[in-house]
C-alpha positions as CSV (number, residue, x, y, z in Angstrom):
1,X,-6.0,-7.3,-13.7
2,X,-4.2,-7.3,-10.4
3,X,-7.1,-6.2,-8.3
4,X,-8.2,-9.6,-6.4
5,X,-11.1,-7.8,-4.6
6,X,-12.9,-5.2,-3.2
7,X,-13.1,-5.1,0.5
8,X,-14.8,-2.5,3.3
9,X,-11.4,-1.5,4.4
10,X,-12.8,2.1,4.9
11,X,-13.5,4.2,1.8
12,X,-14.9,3.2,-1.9
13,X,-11.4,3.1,-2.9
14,X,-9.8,0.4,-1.3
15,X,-8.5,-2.1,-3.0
16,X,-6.5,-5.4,-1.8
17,X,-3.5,-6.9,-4.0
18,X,-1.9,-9.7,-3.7
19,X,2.3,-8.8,-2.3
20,X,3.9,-10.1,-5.8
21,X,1.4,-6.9,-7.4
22,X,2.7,-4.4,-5.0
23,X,6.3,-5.7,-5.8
24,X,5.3,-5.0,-8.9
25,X,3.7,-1.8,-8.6
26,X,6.4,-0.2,-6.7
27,X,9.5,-2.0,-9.0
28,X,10.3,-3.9,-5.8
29,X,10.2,-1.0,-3.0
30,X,12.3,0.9,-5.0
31,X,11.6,4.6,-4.3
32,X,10.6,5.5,-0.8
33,X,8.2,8.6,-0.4
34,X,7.6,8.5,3.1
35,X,7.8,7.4,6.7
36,X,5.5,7.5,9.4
37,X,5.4,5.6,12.9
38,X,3.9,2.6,11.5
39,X,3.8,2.8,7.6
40,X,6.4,3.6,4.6
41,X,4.9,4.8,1.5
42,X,6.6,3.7,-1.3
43,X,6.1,5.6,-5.2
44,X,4.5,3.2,-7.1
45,X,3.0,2.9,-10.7
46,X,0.2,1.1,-12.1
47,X,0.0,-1.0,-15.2
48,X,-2.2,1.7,-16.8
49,X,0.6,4.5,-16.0
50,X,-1.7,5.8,-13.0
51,X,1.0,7.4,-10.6
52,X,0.5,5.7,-6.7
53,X,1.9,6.0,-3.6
54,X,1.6,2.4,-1.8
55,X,1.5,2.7,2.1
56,X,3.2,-0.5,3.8
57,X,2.8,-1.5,7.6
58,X,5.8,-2.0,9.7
59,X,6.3,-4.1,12.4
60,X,3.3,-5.8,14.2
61,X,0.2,-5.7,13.1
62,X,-1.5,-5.4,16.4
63,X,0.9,-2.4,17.3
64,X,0.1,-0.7,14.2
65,X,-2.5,-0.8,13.0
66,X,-4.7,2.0,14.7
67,X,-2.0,4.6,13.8
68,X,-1.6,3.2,10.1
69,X,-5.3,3.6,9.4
70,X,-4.9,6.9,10.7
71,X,-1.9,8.1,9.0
């Protein structure tokens, strides 16, 4: 399984992934879904065909990420 463990990020469905997953998950960033001010959501898939949109942080970390837990 990719899932590497479950963290309090926020909600019972958080999950963390290692980057070589996501790349994975999202056939290397291919398809963009969305853009906000601190995060683009890529379309992603998961091994089980589950459909999932994988939201990415840009820029500094500091900067963004009030707005990207809030997007």
């Amino acid at each position: 399984s990719a899932v590497k463990e479950r963290l309090p990020l926020g909600s019972v469905n958080d999950w963390v992934y290692t980057y070589m997953d996501i790349v994975g998950i999202t056939n290397d960033f291919e398809r963009v879904i969305g853009k906000g001010g601190s995060a683009t959501v890529y379309y992603g898939c998961m091994k089980n065909g589950v459909e999932v949109a994988v939201k990415m942080l840009n820029g500094s970390l500091t900067r963004g990420l009030k707005e990207f837990t809030s997007e």
